[in-house]
C-alpha positions as CSV (number, residue, x, y, z in Angstrom):
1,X,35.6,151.9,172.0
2,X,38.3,151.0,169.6
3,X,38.7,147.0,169.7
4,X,42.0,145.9,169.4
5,X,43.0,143.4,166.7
6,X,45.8,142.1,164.9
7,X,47.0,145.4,162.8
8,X,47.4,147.0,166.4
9,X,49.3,144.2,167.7
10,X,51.1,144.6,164.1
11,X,51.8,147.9,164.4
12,X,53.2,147.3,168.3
13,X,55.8,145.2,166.9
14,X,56.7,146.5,164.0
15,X,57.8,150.1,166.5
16,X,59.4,147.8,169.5
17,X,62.0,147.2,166.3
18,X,62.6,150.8,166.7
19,X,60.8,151.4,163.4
20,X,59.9,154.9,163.3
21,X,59.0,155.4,159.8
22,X,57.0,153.2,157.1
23,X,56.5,153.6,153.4
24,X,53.2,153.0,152.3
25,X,49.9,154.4,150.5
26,X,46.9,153.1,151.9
27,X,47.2,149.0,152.0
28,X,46.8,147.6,154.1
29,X,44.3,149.9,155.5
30,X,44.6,148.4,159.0
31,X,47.5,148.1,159.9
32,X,48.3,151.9,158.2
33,X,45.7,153.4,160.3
34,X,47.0,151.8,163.7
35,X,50.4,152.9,163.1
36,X,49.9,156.7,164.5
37,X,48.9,155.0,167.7
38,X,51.9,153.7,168.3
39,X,54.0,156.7,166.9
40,X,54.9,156.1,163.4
41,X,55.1,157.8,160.7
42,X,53.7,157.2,157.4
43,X,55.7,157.9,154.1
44,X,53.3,158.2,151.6
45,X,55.0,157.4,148.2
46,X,52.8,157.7,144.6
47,X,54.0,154.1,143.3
48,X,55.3,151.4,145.2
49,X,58.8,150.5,143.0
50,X,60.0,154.4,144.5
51,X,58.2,153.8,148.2
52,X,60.7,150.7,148.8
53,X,63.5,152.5,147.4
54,X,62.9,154.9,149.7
55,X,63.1,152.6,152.1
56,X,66.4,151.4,150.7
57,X,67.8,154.8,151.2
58,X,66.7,155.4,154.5
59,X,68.6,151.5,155.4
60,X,71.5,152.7,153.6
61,X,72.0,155.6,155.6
62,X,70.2,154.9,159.6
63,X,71.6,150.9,159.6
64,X,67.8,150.3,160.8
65,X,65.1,148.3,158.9
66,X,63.5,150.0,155.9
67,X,59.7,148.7,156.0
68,X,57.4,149.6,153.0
69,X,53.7,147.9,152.6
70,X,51.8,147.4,149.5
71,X,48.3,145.9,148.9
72,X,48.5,142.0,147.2
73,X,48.7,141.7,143.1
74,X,50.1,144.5,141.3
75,X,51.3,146.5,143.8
76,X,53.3,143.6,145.4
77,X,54.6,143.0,142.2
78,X,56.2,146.4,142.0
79,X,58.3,145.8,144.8
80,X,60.5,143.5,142.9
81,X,62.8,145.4,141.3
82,X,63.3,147.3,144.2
83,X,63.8,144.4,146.8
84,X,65.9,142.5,144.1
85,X,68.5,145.7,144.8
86,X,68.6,145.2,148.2
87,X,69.2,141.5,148.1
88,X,71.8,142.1,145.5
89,X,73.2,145.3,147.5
90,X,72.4,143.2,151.4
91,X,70.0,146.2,152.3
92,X,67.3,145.2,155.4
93,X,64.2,145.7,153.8
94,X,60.6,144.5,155.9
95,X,58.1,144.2,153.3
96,X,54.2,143.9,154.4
97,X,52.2,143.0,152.1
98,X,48.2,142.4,152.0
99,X,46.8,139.4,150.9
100,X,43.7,138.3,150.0
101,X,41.3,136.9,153.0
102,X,41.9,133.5,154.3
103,X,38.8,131.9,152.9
104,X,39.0,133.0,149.2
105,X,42.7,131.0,148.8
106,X,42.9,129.7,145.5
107,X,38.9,131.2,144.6
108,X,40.7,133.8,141.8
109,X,39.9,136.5,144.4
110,X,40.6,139.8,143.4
111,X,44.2,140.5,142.9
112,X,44.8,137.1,144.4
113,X,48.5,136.1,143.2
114,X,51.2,133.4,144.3
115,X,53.3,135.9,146.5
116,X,55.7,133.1,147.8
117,X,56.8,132.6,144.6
118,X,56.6,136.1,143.2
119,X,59.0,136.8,146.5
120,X,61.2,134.0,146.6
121,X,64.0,134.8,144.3
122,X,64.3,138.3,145.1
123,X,64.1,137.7,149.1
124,X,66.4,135.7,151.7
125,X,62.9,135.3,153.6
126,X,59.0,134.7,152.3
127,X,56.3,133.9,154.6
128,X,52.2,134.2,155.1
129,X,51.1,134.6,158.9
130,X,47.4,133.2,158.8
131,X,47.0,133.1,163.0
132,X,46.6,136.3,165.2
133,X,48.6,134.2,168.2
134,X,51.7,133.5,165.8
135,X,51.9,137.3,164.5
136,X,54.8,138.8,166.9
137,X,56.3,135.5,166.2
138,X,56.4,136.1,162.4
139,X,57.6,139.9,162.6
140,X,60.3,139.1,164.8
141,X,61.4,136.0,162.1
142,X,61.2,139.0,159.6
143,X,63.8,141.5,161.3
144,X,66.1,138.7,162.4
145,X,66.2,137.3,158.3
146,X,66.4,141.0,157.4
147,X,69.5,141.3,159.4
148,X,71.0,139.1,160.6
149,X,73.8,137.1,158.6
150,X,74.3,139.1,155.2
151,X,71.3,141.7,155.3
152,X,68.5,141.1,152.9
153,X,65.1,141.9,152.1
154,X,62.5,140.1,152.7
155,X,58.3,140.0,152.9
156,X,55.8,139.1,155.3
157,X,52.0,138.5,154.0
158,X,49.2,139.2,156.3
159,X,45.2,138.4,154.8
160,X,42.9,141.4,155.2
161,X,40.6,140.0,157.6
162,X,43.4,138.8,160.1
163,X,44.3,142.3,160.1
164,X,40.8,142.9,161.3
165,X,40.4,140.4,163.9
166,X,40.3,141.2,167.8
167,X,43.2,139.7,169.4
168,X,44.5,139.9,173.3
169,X,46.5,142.2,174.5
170,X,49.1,140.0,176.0
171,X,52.8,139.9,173.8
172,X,55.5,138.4,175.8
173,X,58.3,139.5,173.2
174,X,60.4,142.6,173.9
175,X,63.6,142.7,171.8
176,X,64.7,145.1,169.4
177,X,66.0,143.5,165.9
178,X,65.3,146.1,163.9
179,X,69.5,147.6,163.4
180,X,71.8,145.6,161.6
181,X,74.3,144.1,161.6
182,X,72.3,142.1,163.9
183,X,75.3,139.9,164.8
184,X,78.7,140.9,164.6
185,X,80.7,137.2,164.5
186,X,84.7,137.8,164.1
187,X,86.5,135.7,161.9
188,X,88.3,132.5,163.1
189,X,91.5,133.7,165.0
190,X,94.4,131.2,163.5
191,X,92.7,132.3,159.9
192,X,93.0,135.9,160.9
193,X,96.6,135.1,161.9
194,X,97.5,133.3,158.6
195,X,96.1,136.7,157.0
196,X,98.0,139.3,158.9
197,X,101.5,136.7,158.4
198,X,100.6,136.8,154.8
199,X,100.1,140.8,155.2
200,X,103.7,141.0,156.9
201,X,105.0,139.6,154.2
202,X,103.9,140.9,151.5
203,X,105.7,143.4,149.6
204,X,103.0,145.3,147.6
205,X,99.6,144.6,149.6
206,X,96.2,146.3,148.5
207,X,93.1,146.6,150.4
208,X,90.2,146.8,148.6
209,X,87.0,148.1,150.7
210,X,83.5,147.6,149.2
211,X,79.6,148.6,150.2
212,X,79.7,145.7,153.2
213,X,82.1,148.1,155.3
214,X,79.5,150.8,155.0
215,X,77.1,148.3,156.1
216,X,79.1,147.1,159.0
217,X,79.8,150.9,160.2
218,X,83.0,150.2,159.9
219,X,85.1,152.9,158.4
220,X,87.0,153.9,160.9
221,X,88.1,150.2,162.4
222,X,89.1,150.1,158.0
223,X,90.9,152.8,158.1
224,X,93.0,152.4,161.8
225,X,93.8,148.9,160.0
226,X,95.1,151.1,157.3
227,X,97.1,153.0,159.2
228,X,98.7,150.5,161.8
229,X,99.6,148.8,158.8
230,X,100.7,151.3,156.1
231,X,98.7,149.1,153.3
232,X,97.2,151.7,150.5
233,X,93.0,151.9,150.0
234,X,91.2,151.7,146.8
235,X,87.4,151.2,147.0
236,X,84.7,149.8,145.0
237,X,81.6,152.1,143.5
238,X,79.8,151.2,146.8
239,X,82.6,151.7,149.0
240,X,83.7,155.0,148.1
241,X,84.0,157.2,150.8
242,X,84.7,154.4,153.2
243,X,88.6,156.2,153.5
244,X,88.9,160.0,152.6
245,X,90.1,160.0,149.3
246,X,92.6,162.9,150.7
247,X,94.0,160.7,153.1
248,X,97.8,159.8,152.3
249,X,96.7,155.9,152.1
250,X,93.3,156.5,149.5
251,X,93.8,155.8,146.3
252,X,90.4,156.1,145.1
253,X,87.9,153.8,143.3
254,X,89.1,151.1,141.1
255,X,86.7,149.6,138.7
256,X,86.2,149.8,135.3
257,X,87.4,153.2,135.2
258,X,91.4,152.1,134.8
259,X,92.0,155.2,132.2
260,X,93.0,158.5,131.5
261,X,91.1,161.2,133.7
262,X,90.3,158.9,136.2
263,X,92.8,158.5,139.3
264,X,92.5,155.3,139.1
265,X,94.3,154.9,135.2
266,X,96.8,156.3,136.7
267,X,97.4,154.2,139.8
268,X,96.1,151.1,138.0
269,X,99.9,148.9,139.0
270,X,98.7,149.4,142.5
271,X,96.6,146.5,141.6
272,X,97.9,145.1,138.5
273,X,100.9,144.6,140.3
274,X,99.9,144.0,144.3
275,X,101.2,140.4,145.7
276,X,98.8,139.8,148.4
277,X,95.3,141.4,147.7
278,X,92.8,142.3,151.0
279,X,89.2,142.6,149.8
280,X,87.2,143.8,152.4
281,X,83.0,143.4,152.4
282,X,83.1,143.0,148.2
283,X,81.2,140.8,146.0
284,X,84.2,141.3,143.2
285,X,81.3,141.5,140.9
286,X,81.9,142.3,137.1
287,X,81.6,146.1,137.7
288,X,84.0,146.4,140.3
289,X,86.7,144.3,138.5
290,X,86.5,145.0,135.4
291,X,84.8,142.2,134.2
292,X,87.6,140.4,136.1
293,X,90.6,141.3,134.2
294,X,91.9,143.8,136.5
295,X,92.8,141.5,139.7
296,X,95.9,140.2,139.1
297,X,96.2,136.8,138.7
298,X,99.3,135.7,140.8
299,X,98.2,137.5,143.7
300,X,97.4,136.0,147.4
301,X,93.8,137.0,148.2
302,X,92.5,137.7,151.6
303,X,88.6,138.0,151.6
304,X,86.3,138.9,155.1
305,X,82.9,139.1,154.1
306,X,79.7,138.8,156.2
307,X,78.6,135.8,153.7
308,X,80.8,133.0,153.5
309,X,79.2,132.1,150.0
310,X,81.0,135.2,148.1
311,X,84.1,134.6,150.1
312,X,86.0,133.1,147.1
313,X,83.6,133.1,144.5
314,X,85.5,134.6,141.9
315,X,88.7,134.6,143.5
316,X,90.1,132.0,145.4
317,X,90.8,133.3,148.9
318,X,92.1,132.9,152.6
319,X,88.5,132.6,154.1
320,X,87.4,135.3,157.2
321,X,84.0,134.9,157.5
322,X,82.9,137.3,159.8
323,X,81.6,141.4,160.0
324,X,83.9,143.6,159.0
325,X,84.1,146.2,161.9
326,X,84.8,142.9,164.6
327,X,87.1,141.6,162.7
328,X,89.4,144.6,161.4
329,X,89.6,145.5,164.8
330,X,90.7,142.4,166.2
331,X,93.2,142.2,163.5
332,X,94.6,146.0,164.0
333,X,94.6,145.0,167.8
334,X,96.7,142.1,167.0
335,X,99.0,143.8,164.4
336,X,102.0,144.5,166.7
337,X,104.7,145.4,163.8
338,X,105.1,149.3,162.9
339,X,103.5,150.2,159.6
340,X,105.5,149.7,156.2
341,X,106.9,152.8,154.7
342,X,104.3,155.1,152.3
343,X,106.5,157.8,151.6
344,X,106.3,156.9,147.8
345,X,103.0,156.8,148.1
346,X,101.9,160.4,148.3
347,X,103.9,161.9,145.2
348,X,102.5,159.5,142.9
349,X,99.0,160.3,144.3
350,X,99.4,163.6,143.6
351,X,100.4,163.4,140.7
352,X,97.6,161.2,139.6
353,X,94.8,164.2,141.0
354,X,96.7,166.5,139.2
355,X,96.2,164.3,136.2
356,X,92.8,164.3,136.3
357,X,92.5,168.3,137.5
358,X,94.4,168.8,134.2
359,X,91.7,166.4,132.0
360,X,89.1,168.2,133.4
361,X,90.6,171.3,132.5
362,X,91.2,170.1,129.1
363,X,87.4,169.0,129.0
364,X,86.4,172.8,129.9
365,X,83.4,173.7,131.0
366,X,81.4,173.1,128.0
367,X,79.2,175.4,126.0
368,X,75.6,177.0,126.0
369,X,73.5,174.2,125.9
370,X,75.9,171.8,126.0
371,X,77.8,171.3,129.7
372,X,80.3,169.4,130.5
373,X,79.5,166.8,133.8
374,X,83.2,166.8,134.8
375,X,82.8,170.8,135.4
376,X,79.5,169.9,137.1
377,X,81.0,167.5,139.1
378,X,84.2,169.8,140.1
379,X,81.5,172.4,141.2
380,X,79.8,170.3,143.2
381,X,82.6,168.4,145.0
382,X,83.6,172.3,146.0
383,X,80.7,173.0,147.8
384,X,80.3,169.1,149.3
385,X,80.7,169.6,153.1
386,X,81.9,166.0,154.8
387,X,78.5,165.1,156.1
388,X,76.4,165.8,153.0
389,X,75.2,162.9,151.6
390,X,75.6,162.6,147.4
391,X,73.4,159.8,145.9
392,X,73.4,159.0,142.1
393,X,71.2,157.1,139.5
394,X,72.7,153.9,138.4
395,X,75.1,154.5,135.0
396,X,76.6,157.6,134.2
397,X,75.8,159.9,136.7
398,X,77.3,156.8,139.2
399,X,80.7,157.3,137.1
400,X,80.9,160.9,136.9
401,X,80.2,161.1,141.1
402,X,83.0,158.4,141.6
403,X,85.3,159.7,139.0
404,X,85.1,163.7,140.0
405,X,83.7,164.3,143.4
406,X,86.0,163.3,146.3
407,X,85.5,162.1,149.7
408,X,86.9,164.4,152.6
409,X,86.4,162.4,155.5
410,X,86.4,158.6,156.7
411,X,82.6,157.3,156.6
412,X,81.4,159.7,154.2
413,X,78.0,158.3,152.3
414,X,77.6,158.1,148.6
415,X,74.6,156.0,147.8
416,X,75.0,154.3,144.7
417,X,71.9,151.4,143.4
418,X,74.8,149.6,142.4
419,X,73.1,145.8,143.4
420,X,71.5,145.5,140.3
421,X,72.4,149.3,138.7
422,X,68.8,149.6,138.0
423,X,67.6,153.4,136.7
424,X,65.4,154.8,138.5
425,X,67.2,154.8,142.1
426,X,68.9,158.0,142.3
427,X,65.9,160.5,143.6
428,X,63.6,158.1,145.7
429,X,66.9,156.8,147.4
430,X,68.1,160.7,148.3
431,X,64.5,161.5,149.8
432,X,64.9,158.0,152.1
433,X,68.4,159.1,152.9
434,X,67.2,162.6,153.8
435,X,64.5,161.1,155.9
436,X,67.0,158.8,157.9
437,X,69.0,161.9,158.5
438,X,67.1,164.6,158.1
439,X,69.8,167.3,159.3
440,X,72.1,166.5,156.4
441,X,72.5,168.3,153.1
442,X,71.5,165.7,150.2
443,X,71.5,165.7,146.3
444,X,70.9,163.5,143.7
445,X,72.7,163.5,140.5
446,X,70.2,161.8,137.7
447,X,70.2,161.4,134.2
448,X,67.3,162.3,132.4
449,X,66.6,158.9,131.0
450,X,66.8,157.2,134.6
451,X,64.9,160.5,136.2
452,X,61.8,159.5,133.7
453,X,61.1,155.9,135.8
454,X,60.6,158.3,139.4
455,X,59.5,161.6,138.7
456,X,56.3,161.5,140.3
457,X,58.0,161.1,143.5
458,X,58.2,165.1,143.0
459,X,54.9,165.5,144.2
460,X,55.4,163.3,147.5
461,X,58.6,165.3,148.3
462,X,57.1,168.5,148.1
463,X,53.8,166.7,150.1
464,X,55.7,164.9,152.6
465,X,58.1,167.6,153.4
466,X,61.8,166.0,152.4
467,X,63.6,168.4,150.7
468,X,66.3,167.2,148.2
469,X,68.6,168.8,145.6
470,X,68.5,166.8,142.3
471,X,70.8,167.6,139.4
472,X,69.2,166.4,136.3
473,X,71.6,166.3,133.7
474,X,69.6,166.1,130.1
475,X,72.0,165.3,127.8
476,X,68.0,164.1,125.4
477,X,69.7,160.6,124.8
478,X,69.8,157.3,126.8
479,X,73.9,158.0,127.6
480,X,75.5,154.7,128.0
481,X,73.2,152.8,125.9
482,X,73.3,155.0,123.1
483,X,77.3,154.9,123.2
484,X,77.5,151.0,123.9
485,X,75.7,150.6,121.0
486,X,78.1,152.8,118.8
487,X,81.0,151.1,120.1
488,X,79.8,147.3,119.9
489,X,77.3,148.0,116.6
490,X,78.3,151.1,114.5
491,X,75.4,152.6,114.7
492,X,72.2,153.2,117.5
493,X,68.5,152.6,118.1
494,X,66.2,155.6,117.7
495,X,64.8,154.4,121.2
496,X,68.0,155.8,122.9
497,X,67.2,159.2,121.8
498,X,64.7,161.3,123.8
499,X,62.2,163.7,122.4
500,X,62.8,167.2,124.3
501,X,61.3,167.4,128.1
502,X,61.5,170.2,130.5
503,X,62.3,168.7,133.7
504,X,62.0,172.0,135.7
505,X,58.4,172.6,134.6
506,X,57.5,169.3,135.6
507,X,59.0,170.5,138.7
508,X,57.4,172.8,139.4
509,X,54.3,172.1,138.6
510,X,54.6,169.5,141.3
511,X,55.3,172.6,143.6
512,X,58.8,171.9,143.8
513,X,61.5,174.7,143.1
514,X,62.7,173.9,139.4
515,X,65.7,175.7,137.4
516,X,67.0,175.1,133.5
517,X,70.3,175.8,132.9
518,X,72.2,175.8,129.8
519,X,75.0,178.6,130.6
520,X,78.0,176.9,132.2
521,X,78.8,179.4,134.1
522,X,75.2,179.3,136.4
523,X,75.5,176.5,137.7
524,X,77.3,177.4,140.8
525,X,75.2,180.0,141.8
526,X,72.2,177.7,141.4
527,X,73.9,175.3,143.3
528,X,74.5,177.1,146.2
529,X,71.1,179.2,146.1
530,X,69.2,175.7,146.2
531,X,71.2,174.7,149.8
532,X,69.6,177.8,151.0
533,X,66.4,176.3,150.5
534,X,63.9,174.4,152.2
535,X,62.0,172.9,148.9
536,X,62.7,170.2,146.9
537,X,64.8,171.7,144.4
538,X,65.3,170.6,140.4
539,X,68.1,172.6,138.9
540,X,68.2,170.6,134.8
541,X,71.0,171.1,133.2
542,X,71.6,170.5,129.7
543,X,74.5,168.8,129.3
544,X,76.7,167.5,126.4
545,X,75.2,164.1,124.7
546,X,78.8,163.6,123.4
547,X,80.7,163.4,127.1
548,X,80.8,159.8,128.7
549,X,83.3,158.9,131.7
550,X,86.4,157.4,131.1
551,X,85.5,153.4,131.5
552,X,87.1,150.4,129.8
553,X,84.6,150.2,127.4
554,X,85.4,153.0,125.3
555,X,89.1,152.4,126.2
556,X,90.8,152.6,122.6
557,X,88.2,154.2,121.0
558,X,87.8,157.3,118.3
559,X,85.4,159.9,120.3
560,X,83.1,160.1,116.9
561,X,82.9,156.3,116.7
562,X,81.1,156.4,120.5
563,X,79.0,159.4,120.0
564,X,78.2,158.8,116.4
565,X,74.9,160.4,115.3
566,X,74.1,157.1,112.9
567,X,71.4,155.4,113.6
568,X,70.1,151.9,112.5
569,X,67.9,152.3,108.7
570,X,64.0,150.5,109.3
C-alpha cells in the first residue's frame, strides 16, 4: 500500500490551484510521479530554459499559473533566462525545484548550489520549505506572490527526502490562487476623477494600451472606454491586438517603428502632438518609446498600472494604481459626456494602410531563394482567423508580425517575449499557448538564428502531441545584429553569419511535417495545407538577408550601408 508523503500532499495542492498541467522531465521524481493521482498532466520538455517557456505561454494565454519543475544545480540554473522574462513581462510562473537532502546543507553535495540567491533577482518570491506540516502553507505563499499584485515568477525549493517522507492526511486549506489577477484593486476615485476632467479637456488625447491589459483581460472594458470617449488607440508590441486594428479608433502599434511602411510613420503626430497622454498597463520601456524620444514632452500623462513602482517612472504621471479591467470600467461607467468627434480619424487611417499596402507592394514578393517577410506576412494575416493565436521570436520576426499582420478583433493574442526580447521564445511559447487552448489555430514566426536556441523542442511536440505551425524564415545571417553592426560600425562580425542549415530535415527527422520553400509564390499553399494538419508542422522559408523592418534605427540610412556584405579583417 502506497504510503502517503509529502510529494502527494504536494501534488494535492499544487491541482486545488486548478493546475492542470506541469512542465517537467523527471525531477523531482516524487512529486512527478504523484501528480497522475491527482489528475495532472505532465509536459515533458527536453531542456528546462524551453519547459518554463512553455509554461510562459500557456500563462500568457489561460491567465492560470504556469508551473515547471527542475532538479537542483544546472537544471535550476536554466530556468533563469526564462523566469527573468516573466518577471520582466509580469507572467505567473510556480517554479519547483529539487534540492539537495536536508542533512547534506553546505557538505558540497552533488549539484548542491545557493538557489536563493541564484532566484532572487529574477523572482518577486524565493523560498526552501524544510517541514512536511508547513508545505500547503508554502504553495499557497507561492500562488498568491505569483499573482497577486503585479504577476511574477517565482520558486519554491523542496529537499529530496522531504518529498519522501510520510505525512498525514489532514490539509485544512481549500482556496484556489492559481488565476490572476489575483486581486483586482480600482484606482483611487478623486484620482480617477482628476484623470477623466483632464480627458474632457483635452483636445488631442491618446491612449496607449500595453501587455498589462492582456494580463488584466481587459480588452473589451479598454475598448468600451474607447468608445464612450472617442480617444484614438495605439498599442505597445505586447499590447497589440488589445483593440482591432480595423476598428475606426486603432491606430496600430507605436514603437520604434515611426517610418515609412509602417502605419505608425504615418500617424506618428497622433503622439508627437497629443496634449494629455493615457498609458494603460505599460512599462514605457526603451522599446516601446523609442528610446524615449517619441512621447512628447509637454504632454499631461495619465498612467494605471497594476504596480505603482512603473507608474511614473519615466514619465511623470497622474497616479491610478490599480488593475486595469476595474478601473477602465469604473471610469467608462463614470464618463457621462458623449464621445468627441472621430470623423477625421478614419480617412487619415486609411490612408496610412494604404500606405503601407502600397510599400509592400513596392517590396514585391521577393525572388527564388530570396523572399520577402512583408509578402510572408500579408499571406499570413489573410488566412489569420480572429481566434488564432500568432506568437513570434524576439527581434525581427516580432517587427514584421506587428508591422504587417493585423488584428481583427478586440482581445486578439499575439505573444511576443518582449520582457527581456530574449531569442529563443518564439516556438516553446506557441506549443504552451497551444496547450492552454488547445482548440485554437497557432504559429510561430522564428528566425533561424533565434530557432537554433529551441529546436529540440521538435521532438517533444511531435511526442507530447501539440501541434504548431512554425514559419522559419532563414535569411543564413543573425538579422538585426548583422545590420546594427553595419549601421553603428561599417562593417560586421563573421559570427552573425550562419553556415547553411536545413531546418525542414531537422524537422523531420524529429517526426514532425517539414517543408523548404524558396519559390515565393508556395508559400500560400503551404500555409494553408499545414492548418489541415494535425502534426507539428515546419514550413522554412528562405528569405531575403537584405530585408529588415522599418525601425528607427535604420531611419536615414542607405539600404547597402545596413546590409553591407563587409566584414571586420582578423
Amino acid at each position: 500500500m502506497h504510503n502517503r508523503t509529502v510529494a502527494d500532499v504536494l501534488a494535492e495542492a499544487v491541482r486545488r490551484h486548478g493546475v492542470e498541467l506541469v512542465f517537467g522531465q523527471s525531477i523531482p521524481s516524487a512529486f512527478i510521479l504523484a501528480l497522475p493521482a491527482v489528475g495532472i498532466r505532465q509536459i515533458g520538455y527536453r531542456t528546462e530554459n524551453a519547459g518554463a517557456i512553455m509554461a510562459d505561454g500557456y500563462a500568457r494565454i489561460s491567465n492560470k499559473v504556469g508551473v515547471v519543475c527542475a532538479q537542483n544545480g544546472p537544471a535550476a540554473t536554466l530556468l533563469v533566462p526564462p523566469f527573468a522574462e516573466a518577471m520582466k513581462a509580469s507572467v505567473p510562473l510556480v517554479g519547483i525545484v529539487q534540492d539537495v537532502p536536508r542533512n547534506a546543507v553546505d557538505r558540497n553535495a552533488f549539484q548542491e548550489y545557493d538557489h536563493i540567491a541564484l532566484f532572487q533577482g529574477c523572482t518577486k518570491w524565493a523560498r526552501r520549505v524544510d517541514r512536511a506540516d508547513r508545505i500547503t502553507d508554502y504553495v499557497d505563499m507561492a500562488f498568491t506572490a505569483a499573482c497577486s499584485g503585479r504577476p511574477g515568477p517565482v520558486a519554491l525549493m523542496v529537499p529530496m527526502d522531504l518529498l519522501r517522507e510520510p505525512t498525514p492526511s489532514t490539509v485544512s486549506r481549500r482556496a484556489n490562487l492559481g488565476s490572476f489577477p489575483l486581486d483586482r484593486p480600482t484606482a483611487d476615485p478623486e484620482r480617477v476623477n482628476e484623470a477623466l476632467d483632464l480627458l474632457r479637456q483635452a483636445e488631442r488625447p491618446l491612449i496607449i494600451a500595453g501587455g498589462g491589459v492582456h494580463l488584466s483581460a481587459a480588452a473589451a472594458e479598454l475598448v468600451a472606454f474607447a468608445e464612450a470617449t472617442g480617444i484614438p488607440v495605439a498599442t505597445t508590441n505586447m499590447g497589440k491586438g488589445v483593440i482591432a486594428e480595423y476598428h475606426p479608433l486603432a491606430l496600430g502599434v507605436f514603437t520604434s517603428n515611426l517610418l515609412r511602411g509602417n502605419r505608425a510613420g504615418e500617424l506618428k503626430d497622433l503622439l508627437t502632438d497629443a496634449d494629455v497622454v493615457f498609458l494603460v498597463g505599460t512599462r514605457t520601456n526603451q522599446n516601446a518609446t523609442d528610446a524615449w524620444k517619441t512621447y512628447p514632452p509637454k504632454a499631461h500623462y495619465i498612467h494605471l498600472d497594476m504596480d505603482p513602482l512603473e507608474i511614473g517612472r519615466n514619465y511623470e504621471a497622474l497616479r491610478l494604481a490599480g488593475d486595469a479591467r476595474a478601473t477602465l470600467s469604473a471610469m467608462t461607467a463614470t464618463w457621462a459626456e458623449p464621445p468627441r468627434d472621430s470623423t477625421a480619424l478614419g480617412p487619415r487611417v486609411d490612408a496610412a494602410r494604404a500606405a503601407v499596402t502600397a510599400y509592400v507592394a513596392e517590396k514585391g514578393e521577393g525572388r527564388f531563394g530570396k523572399i520577402r517577410p512583408e509578402h510572408l506576412m500579408t499571406v499570413i494575416g489573410k488566412h489569420l482567423r480572429s481566434d488564432d493565436i500568432l506568437v513570434a521570436d524576439a527581434s525581427y520576426s516580432s517587427n514584421w508580425i506587428t508591422t504587417y499582420v493585423d488584428a481583427s478583433r478586440n482581445g486578439q493574442r499575439f505573444l511576443l517575449p518582449r520582457g527581456l526580447a530574449g531569442l529563443g521564445w518564439g516556438f516553446p511559447m506557441a506549443m504552451g499557448a497551444k496547450l492552454a487552448r488547445p482548440g485554437a489555430r497557432v504559429v510561430a514566426v522564428v528566425g533561424d538564428g533565434g530557432f537554433g536556441h529551441c529546436w529540440q523542442e521538435l521532438e517533444t511536440a511531435r511526442r507530447m502531441g501539440i501541434p504548431v505551425i512554425v514559419i522559419l524564415l532563414n535569411n543564413a545571417i543573425l538579422g538585426f545584429q548583422y545590420h546594427a553592426e553595419n549601421v553603428h560600425y561599417g562593417f560586421h562580425s563573421d559570427a552573425v553569419d550562419f553556415a547553411a542549415v536545413d531546418h525542414a530535415a531537422i524537422a523531420r527527422a524529429c517526426g514532425c511535417r517539414g517543408v523548404r520553400l524558396e519559390d515565393p509564390g508556395a508559400f500560400e499553399a503551404a500555409f494553408t495545407e499545414a492548418w489541415d494538419s494535425s502534426e507539428t508542422t515546419l514550413i522554412e522559408v528562405m528569405t531575403d538577408p537584405d530585408a529588415f523592418p522599418p525601425i528607427s534605427l535604420f531611419e536615414g540610412q542607405a539600404s547597402e550601408v545596413v546590409t553591407s556584405k563587409k566584414q571586420v579583417l582578423a
